[in-house]
C-alpha positions in Angstrom: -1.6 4.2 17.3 -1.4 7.2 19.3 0.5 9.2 16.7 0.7 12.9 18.0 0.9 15.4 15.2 0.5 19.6 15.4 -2.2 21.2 13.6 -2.1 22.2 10.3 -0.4 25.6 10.5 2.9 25.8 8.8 4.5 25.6 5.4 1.9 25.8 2.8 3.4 24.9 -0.2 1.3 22.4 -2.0 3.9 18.9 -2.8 3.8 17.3 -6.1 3.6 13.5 -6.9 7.0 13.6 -7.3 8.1 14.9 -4.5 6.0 12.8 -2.4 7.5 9.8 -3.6 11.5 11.1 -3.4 10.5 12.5 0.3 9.0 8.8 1.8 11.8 6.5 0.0 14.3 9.3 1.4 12.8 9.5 5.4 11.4 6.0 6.1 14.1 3.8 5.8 17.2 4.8 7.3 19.4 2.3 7.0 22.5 1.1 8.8 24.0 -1.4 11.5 21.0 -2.4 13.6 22.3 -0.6 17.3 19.2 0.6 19.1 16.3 -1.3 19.5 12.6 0.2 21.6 9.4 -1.0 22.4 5.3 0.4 22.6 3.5 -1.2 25.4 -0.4 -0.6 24.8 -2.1 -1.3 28.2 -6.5 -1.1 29.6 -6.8 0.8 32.4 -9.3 -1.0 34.9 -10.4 -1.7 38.6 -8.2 -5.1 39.6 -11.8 -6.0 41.6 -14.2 -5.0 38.8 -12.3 -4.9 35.3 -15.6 -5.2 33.5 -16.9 -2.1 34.6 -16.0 1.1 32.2 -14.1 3.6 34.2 -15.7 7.2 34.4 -13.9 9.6 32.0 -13.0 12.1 35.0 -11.5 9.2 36.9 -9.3 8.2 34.2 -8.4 12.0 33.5 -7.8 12.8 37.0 -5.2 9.1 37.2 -3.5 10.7 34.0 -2.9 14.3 35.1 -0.9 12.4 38.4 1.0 10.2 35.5 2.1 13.4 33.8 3.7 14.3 36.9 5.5 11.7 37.3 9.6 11.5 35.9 9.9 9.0 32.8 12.4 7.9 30.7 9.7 6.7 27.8 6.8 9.4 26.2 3.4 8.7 28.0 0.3 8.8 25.6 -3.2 8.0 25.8 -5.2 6.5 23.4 -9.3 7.2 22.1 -10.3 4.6 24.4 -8.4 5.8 27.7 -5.9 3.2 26.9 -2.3 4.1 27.9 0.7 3.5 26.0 4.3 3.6 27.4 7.1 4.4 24.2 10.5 3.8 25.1 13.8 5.8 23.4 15.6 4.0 21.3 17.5 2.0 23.7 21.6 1.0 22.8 20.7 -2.8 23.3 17.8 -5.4 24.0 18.5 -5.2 28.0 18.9 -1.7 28.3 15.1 -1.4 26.9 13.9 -3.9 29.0 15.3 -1.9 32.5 14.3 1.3 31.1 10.6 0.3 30.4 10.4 -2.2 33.7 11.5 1.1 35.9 8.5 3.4 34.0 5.9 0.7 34.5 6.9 0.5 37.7 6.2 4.1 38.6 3.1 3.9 36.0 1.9 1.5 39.0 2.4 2.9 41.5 0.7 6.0 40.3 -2.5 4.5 39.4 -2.9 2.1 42.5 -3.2 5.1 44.2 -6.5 6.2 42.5 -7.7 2.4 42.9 -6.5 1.5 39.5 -4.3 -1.0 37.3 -3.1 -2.2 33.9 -4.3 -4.9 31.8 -2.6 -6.5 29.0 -5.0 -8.4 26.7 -5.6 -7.4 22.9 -8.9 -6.9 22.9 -11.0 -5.4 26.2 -13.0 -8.7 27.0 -16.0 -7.0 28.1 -16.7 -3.1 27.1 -17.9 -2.1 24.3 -15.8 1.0 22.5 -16.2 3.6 23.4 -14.3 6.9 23.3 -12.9 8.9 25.9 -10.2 11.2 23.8 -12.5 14.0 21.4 -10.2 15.8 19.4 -10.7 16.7 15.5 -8.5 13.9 14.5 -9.8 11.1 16.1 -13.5 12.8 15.3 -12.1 12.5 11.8 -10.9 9.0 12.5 -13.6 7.7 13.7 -15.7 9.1 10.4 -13.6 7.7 8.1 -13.8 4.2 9.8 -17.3 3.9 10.6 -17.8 3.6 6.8 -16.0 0.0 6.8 -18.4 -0.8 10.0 -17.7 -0.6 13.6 -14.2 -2.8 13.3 -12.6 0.9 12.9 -14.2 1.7 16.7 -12.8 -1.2 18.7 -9.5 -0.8 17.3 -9.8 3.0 18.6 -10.7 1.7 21.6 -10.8 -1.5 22.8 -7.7 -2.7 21.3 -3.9 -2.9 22.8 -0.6 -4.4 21.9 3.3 -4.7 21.9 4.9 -2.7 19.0 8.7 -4.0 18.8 10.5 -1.4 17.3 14.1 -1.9 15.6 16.6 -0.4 13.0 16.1 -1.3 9.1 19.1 -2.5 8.8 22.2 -2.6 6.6 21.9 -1.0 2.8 23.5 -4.0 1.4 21.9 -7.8 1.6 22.4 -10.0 4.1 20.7 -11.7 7.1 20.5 -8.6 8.4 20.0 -6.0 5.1 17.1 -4.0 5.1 15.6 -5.8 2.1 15.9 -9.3 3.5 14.4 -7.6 7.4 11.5 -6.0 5.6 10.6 -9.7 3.6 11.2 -10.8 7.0 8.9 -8.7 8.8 6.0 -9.9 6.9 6.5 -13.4 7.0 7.7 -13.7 10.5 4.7 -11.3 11.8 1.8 -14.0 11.1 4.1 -16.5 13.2 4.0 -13.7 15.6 0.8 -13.3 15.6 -0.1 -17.0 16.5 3.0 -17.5 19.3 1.2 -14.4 20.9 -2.4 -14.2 20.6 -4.4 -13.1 23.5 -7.4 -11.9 22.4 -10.1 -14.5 22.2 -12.9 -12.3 23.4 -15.1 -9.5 22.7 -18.3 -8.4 24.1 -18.5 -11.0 26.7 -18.3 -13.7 24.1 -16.0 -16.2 22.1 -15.1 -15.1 19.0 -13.9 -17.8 17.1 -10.6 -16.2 17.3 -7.3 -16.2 18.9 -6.5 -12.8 17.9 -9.2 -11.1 17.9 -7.4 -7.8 17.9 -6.1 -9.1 14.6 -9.3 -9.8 13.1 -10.4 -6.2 14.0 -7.1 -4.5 11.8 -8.1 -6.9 8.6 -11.5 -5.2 9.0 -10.6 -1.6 8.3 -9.6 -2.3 5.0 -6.4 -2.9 3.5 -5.9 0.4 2.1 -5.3 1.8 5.8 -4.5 -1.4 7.9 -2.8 -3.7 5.3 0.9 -3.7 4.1 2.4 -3.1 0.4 2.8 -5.5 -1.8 6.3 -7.0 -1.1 8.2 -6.0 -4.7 11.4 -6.9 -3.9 12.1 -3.2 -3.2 10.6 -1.7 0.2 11.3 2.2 -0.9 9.5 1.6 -3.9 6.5 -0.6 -2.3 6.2 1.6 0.4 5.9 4.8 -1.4 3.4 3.5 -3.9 1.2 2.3 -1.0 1.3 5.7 0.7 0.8 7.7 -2.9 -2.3 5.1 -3.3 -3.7 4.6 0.2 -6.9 6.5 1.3 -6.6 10.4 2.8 -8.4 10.5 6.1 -8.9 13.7 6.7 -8.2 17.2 5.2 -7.8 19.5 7.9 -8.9 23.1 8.2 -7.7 26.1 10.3 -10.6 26.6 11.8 -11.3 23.2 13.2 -13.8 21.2 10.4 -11.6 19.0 8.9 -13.4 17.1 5.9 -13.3 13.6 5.5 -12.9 12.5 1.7 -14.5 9.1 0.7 -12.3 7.3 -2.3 -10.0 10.1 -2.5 -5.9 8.4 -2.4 -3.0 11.0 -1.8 -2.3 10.5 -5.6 -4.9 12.3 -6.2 -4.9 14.5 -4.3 -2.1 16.0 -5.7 -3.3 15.7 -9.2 -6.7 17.2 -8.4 -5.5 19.7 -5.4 -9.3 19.6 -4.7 -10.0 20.5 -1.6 -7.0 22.4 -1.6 -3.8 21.3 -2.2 -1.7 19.0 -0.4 1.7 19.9 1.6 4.4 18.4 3.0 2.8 18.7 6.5 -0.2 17.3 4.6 2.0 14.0 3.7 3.3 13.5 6.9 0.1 13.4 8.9 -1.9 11.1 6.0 1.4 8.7 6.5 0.2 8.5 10.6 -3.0 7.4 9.4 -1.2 4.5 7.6 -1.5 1.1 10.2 0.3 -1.7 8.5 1.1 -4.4 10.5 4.8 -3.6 9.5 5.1 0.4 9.5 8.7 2.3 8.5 9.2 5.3 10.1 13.0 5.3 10.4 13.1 2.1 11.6 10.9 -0.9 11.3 7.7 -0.7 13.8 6.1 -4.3 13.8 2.5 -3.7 15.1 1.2 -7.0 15.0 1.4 -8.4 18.7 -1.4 -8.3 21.5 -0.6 -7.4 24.6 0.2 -9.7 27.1 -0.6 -11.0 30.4 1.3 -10.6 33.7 2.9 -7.5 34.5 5.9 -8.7 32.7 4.3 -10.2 29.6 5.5 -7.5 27.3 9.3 -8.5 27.7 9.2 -11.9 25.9 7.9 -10.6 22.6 10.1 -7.7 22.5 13.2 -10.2 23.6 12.4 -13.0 20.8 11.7 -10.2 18.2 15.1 -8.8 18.6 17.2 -11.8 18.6 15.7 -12.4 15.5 16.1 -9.6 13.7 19.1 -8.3 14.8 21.5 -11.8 15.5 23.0 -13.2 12.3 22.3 -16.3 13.0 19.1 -16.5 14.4 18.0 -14.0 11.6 19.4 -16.6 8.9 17.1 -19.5 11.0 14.1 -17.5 11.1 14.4 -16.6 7.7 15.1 -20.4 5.8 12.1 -21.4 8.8 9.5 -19.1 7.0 10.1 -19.2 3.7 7.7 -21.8 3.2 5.0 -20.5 4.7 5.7 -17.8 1.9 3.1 -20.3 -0.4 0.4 -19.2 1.4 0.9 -15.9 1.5 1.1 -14.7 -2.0 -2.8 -13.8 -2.5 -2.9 -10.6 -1.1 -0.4 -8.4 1.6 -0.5 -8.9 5.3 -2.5 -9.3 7.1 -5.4 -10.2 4.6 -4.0 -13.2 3.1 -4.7 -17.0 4.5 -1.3 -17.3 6.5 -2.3 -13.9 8.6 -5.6 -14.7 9.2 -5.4 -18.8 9.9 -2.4 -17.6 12.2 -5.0 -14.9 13.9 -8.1 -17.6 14.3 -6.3 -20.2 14.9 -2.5 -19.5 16.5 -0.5 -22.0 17.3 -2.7 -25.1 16.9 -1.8 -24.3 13.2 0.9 -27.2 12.6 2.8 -25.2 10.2 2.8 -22.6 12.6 3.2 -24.2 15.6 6.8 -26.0 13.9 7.9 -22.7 12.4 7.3 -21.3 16.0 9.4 -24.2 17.8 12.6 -23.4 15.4 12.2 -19.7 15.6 12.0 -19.3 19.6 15.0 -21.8 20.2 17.2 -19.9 17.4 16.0 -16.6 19.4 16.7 -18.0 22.9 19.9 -19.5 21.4 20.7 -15.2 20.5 20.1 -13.7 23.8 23.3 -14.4 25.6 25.1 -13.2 22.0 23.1 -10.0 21.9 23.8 -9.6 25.9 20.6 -10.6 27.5 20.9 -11.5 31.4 19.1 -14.7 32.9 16.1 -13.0 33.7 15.5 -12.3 30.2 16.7 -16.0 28.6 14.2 -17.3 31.7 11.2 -15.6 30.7 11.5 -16.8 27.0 12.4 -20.7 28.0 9.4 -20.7 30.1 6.6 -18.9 27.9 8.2 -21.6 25.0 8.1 -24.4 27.3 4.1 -23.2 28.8 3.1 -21.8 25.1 5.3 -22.5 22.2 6.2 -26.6 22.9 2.5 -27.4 23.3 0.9 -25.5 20.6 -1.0 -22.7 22.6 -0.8 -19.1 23.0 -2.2 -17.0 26.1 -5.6 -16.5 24.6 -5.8 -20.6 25.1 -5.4 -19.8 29.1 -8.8 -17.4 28.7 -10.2 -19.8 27.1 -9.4 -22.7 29.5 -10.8 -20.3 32.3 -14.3 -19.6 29.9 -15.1 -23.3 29.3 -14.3 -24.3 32.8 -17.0 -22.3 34.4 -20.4 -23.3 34.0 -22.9 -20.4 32.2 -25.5 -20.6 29.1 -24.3 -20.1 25.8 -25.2 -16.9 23.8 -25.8 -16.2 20.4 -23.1 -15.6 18.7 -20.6 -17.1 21.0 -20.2 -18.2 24.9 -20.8 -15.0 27.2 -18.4 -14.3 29.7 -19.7 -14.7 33.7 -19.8 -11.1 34.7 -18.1 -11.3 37.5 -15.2 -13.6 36.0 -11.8 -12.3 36.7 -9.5 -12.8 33.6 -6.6 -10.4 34.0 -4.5 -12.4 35.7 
């Protein structure tokens, strides 16, 4: 979510409706033999001995200046919460992403254990409420915009983190691996993402009723800025009618008060060119306030997954993603496995239709789910050793399919375990977490 844009200095030629729509089918897909593949790793920064306790805004500044410092091969960000986020290059193959990212986080570690702090991967901070420790006029305009849809728009600032896998769009022409049929792909395949890799069942101390969490929060914000387009058969066209129709956040000024518009789309904005008119600058910052759970920018960035435990978590995502995406065969398999779960999401786009959301409350105790999951991670670990993957790799996916995947759980059903085992009153609204319960393990 950290999408880093200049201000809005520049080229001020206003942009017609028509030349909005020719420039996003032109730069959002580029298509092509899937080659490179990357990979966003969202992480909470916490004490390992008190991770319920917010850290102070200097401390967390003070651990990031020493990050800056430090040599990396991915871009380091930080997010309106103080969350950090690691963003790999495009890397020339599944393993190569994997050693690049493992060697940052590494030194990421290192860095912040010096200033008594760690990582935690989870989807949704268990126990802080948001709150904001980046103040700049876009997420000031952000945070605006969202309050108006209730205070989902906040945690998802700042509570929130996840795995973003991030890979090519694939060939022109159909196929198992044409962009089309990856795009279709994307949106069916991301609910049973979703439920193989929830890991947010809390918020606020409490129970939410939710696996995914996290994923509840995005539905929240309204479809207009967190949902996907409907799925036309044509992803240029779909996608360029959903940006042309989606909501303008903010129209920002020179002198630092950007207005935030209520009901205004980009469409009409350049009809109207009220406030002023819109540029090409203009379109390219409203498209970073765009958070589908599938988002083209290039290449296809699936943003649907919470971040995971362990220090290594983040790897068996990113490795069954890829295999089945960008393996033939496993691609064909993961496609004829989620066709019918296609039925129940015809109502509305991802992620506000029945299959997203019973795949975010309920993951993989869903028996449609849980079977589509079973096919899908044996076709993927069946695709690593074709796509190159070493045994450390193929070894981390057997055993989070034989822990998770083959008994119809997810990671947020190991917080859970550790919630109902211990022995505290219930709350309203949900069962309050002990304060002093470690989790982040």
């Amino acid at each position: 979510m950290s999408d880093s844009v200049g201000d809005c200095t520049g080229d001020r030629t206003a942009i017609t409706e028509a030349e909005v729509e020719a420039l996003v089918r032109g730069i959002c897909f580029k298509t092509g033999p899937p080659r490179t593949v990357g990979v966003e790793v969202e992480w909470l920064v916490h004490e390992p001995l008190r991770p319920q306790h917010p850290v102070a805004s200097e401390r967390l500044s003070a651990a990031y200046a020493a990050l800056r410092a430090v040599p990396l091969n991915s871009a380091l960000t930080v997010e309106p919460g103080g969350q950090l986020e690691l963003s790999s290059p495009p890397a020339p193959s599944l393993t190569d992403a994997v050693a690049l990212v493992s060697a940052d986080l590494a030194a990421v570690r290192a860095t912040l254990r010096e200033d008594g702090l760690a990582l935690l991967g989870v989807g949704q901070d268990p126990w802080r409420p948001p709150r904001r420790y980046l103040h700049s006029p876009r997420y000031d305009a952000m945070e605006t915009c969202l309050d108006r849809t209730g205070p989902a728009g906040r945690a998802m600032m700042c509570t929130s983190a996840s795995v973003q896998v991030c890979l090519d769009a694939g060939y022109e022409e159909p196929g198992p691996l044409g962009l089309g049929r990856r795009w279709w792909l994307a949106h069916q395949l991301g609910a049973v993402l979703v439920a193989a890799f929830a890991h947010s069942p809390l918020a606020g101390r409490k129970v939410t009723g939710w696996r995914s969490t996290r994923q509840l929060t995005w539905t929240r914000i309204g479809p207009g800025r967190a949902g996907a387009p409907v799925l036309d058969g044509d992803p240029r066209a779909a996608w360029a009618r959903h940006v042309l129709d989606a909501p303008v956040m903010c129209v920002r000024g020179d002198d630092g008060a950007w207005q935030v518009p209520e009901g205004l789309s980009f469409r009409e904005w350049t009809r109207s060119g009220v406030p002023r008119p819109p540029t090409r600058e203009d379109l390219d910052y409203h498209i970073t306030t765009l958070f589908p759970p599938v988002r083209p920018r290039g290449h296809l960035e699936l943003r649907m997954i919470d971040a995971q435990p362990g220090e290594d978590g983040w790897i068996v995502p990113l490795a069954v993603t890829t295999a089945l995406f960008d393996d033939p065969e496993a691609a064909e398999t993961a496609y004829r496995a989620v066709k019918p779960l296609a039925e129940r999401s015809r109502s509305q786009p991802a992620p506000h239709n029945p299959l997203w959301r019973d795949a975010a409350r309920d993951g993989l105790a869903d028996p449609e789910l849980r079977e589509v999951a079973e096919v899908c991670f044996a076709a993927a670990l069946d695709a690593l050793p074709r796509l190159g993957a070493g045994r450390e790799i193929t070894d981390a996916v057997a055993a989070y399919t034989d822990r998770y995947v083959a008994r119809g759980r997810c990671p947020a059903d190991d917080l859970l375990d550790r919630v109902h085992d211990t022995d505290f009153p219930p709350v309203a609204g949900g069962r309050s977490v002990p304060h002093g319960k470690d989790i982040s393990a």
